[in-house]
C-alpha positions, 0 to 999 in steps of 0.5 A: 500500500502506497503511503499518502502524505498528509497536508501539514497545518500551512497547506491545510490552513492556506487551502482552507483560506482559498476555499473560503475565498472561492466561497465568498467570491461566488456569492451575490454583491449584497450578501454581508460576507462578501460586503465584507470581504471589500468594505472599507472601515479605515483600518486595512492593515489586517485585511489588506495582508489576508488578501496578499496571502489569499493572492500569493496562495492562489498564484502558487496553486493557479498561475497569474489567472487564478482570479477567473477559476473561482467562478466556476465551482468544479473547477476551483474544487478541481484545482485546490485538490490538485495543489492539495495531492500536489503540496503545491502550498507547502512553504512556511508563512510568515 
């Protein structure tokens, strides 16, 4: 039986991250999550370093158009297991 490696806690954590961000994007304009995700309160420190990461993440997992997946939900599936089988997200967070 070949032994599968399992994600470490960055993979598991950054795949997570882009799901949730695939999620979010595919929802309609008015729902609060999304609202959210691109309101802006004054203090974007936070929000601007998770958007950083969610775009480094999916550079790593999906090329320079990454953004154009997210909409088509079997293929963002498709593609996060593959960089999951792949450990394409297996680096160190700052």
């Amino acid at each position: 039986m070949q032994w599968l490696k399992k994600p470490t806690i960055t993979e598991t954590i950054r795949l997570n991250r882009l799901y949730w961000f695939g999620h979010v994007q595919r929802m309609e304009g008015n729902r609060i999550p999304k609202r959210l995700l691109y309101m802006n309160l004054g203090t974007t420190r936070l929000r601007n370093r998770w958007k950083y990461e969610v775009r480094e993440d999916g550079r790593l997992v999906g090329g320079n158009g990454w953004k154009e997946g997210v909409y088509n939900r079997e293929e963002w599936k498709k593609l996060l297991r593959m960089a999951r089988n792949h450990h394409f997200l297996h680096m160190p967070m700052e």
